[in-house]
N, C-alpha and C positions, 0 to 999 in steps of 0.2 A: 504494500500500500504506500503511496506517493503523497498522499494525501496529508494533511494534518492540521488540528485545531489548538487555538491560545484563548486561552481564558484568561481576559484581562481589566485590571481595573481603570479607570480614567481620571482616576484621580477624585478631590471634591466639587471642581468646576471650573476653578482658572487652568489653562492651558500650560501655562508654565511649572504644573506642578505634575503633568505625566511624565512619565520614566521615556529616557531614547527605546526602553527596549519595547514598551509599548506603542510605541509612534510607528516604532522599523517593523511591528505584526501588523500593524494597521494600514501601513501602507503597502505591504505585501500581500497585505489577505485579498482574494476573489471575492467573498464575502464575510459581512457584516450582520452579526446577531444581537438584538434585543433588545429590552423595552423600550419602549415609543422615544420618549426622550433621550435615552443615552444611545440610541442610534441617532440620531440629528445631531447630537456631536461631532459625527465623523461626517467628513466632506464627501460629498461623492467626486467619482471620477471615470473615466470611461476604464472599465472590466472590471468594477467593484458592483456589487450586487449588495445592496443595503436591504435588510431583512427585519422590520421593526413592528414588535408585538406586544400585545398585553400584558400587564404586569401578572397576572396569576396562570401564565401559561409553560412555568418556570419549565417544567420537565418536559414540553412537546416542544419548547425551544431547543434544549440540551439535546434531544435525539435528533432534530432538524441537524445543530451543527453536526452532528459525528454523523449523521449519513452522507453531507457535504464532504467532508473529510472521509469518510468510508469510499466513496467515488472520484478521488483525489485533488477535490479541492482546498482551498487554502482558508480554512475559516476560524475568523478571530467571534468568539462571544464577548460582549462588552457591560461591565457591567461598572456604576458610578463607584467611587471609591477604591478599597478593594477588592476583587472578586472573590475570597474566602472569608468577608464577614458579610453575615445577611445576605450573601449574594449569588452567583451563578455558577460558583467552581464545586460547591456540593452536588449541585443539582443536576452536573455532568459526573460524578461518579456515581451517584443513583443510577442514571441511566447509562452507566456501564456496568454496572453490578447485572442489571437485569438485560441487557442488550443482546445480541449476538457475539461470540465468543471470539470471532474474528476481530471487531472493535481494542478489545485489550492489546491488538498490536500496532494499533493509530499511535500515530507523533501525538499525545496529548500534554500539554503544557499551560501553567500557571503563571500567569505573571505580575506580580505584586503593585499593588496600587498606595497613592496616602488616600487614606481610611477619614470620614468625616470628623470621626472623634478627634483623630491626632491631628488634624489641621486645626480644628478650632480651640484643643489645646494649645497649639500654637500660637495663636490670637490670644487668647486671652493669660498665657505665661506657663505653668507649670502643673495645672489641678490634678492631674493623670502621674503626679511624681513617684507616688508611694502604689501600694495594690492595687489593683482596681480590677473593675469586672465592664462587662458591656452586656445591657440586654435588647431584646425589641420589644418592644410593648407591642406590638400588635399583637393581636389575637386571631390572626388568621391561617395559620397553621401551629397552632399550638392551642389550649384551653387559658381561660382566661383565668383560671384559679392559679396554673401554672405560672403566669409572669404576677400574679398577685406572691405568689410562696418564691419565689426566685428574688424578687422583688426586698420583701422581708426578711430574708435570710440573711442577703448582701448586705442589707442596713443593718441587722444583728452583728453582724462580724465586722461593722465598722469598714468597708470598703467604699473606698471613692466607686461614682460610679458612671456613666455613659450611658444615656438612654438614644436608642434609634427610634423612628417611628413614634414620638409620642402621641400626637393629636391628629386625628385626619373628622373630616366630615360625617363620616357614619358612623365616628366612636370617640365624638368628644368629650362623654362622662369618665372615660376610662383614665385617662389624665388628670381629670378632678382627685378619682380614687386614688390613682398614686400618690398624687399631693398631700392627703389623708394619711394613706398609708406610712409615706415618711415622717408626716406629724407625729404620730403616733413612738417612732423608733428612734426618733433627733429630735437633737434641741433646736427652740426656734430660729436661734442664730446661725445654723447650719450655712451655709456655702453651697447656692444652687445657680448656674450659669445655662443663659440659652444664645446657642450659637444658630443663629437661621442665613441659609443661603451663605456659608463659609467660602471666602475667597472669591466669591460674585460680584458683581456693581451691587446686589442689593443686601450684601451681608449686614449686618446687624446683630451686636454683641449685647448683651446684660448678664448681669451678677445682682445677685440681690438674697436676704435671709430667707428661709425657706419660709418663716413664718407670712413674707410678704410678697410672695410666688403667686401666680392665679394661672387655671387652664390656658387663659387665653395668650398668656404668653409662649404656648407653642403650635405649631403646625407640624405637615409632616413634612416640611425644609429646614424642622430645628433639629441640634443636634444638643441633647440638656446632661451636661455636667454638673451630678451633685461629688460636693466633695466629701471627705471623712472627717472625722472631729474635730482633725490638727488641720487640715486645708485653712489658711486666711488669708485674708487680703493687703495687698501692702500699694498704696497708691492706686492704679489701673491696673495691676496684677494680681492673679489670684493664684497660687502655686499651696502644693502638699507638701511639707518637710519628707528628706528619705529618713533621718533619723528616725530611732524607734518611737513609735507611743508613749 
């Protein structure tokens, strides 16, 4: 098989923050996989075949590329940030697990992206210093009890933490609940940051006590860093010490 597929992130949104090695799959690939928006990233050009679908079509996307690549074309799946969190490089080894057995000898490759959390850490200084975790709050492949217990555990054990996916349109209560739920497990002075549209004309940074947090300060283009006990602020910076506790 001649063929081969890259699974690659794009970074958070400014251009200057993709990798040379994803630029050189990108402009190599025959085609271009997935979702609507992080396909209109890529420029078209003549012999590139741009392939842009729905976001919950994750694994009829993933088999799309490897039968591309199974007939020896050259296909990059793109997914925003990077492709191994929240994203599309799972969801092509699902559909190599169950695939044809021929597939497991495809060029398959991974290619590393900066992740939303870590860029809007960036932005706003060091809040991801010490442990931390990353979850998704949605509840669309998962149960909502789940990112409720996942949720409170992290907070129990004192971990900064990274929320993907907070608020969207069909489940704006569910961000409320978190809100609650960390009331509940931190002090009101807590350390909670929302990064929306990181590294875009329209980004837009706050830090604020968790006591003085509301739903409405996110969507699903924030990316919301709560800190740990020890995270504070110093000026316009919000950084975690790596000392211990």
């Amino acid at each position: 098989m001649t063929g081969s597929l890259k699974i690659v992130g794009l970074g958070p949104g400014s251009a200057d923050l993709l990798t040379p090695e994803v630029v050189a799959a990108v402009d190599n690939a025959t085609d271009v996989l997935g979702y609507v928006p992080y396909v209109a990233r890529v420029a078209p050009r003549p012999g590139l075949t741009l392939h842009p679908s729905d976001n919950r079509v994750e694994l009829d996307r993933a088999n799309h590329a490897l039968q591309i690549a199974a007939s020896g074309g050259h296909s990059v799946l793109v997914s925003s940030g990077d492709p191994g969190v929240f994203a599309m490089a799972s969801a092509v080894f699902e559909a190599l697990e169950h695939g044809p057995a021929e597939w497991l000898k495809l060029d398959v490759q991974v290619l590393p992206g900066i992740t939303a959390m870590l860029a809007a850490a960036a932005r706003l200084g060091a809040p991801l210093g010490h442990d931390f975790c990353a979850i998704n709050l949605s509840d669309n492949l998962k149960p909502w009890e789940l990112v409720e217990r996942r949720v409170r555990l992290a907070a129990e054990a004192d971990f900064a933490m990274a929320f993907y996916n907070p608020r969207s349109a069909s489940r704006p209560h569910q961000f409320a609940r978190i809100l609650e739920l960390l009331s509940e497990c931190c002090e009101p002075e807590r350390l909670i940051s929302f990064a929306r549209a990181v590294t875009t004309p329209e980004e837009r940074l706050a830090t604020v006590a968790l006591a003085d947090a509301t739903p409405d300060m996110a969507d699903m283009r924030t990316v919301v860093l709560v800190g740990n006990s020890a995270t504070r602020r110093i000026g316009r910076w919000v950084y975690t010490p790596r000392s211990a506790l």
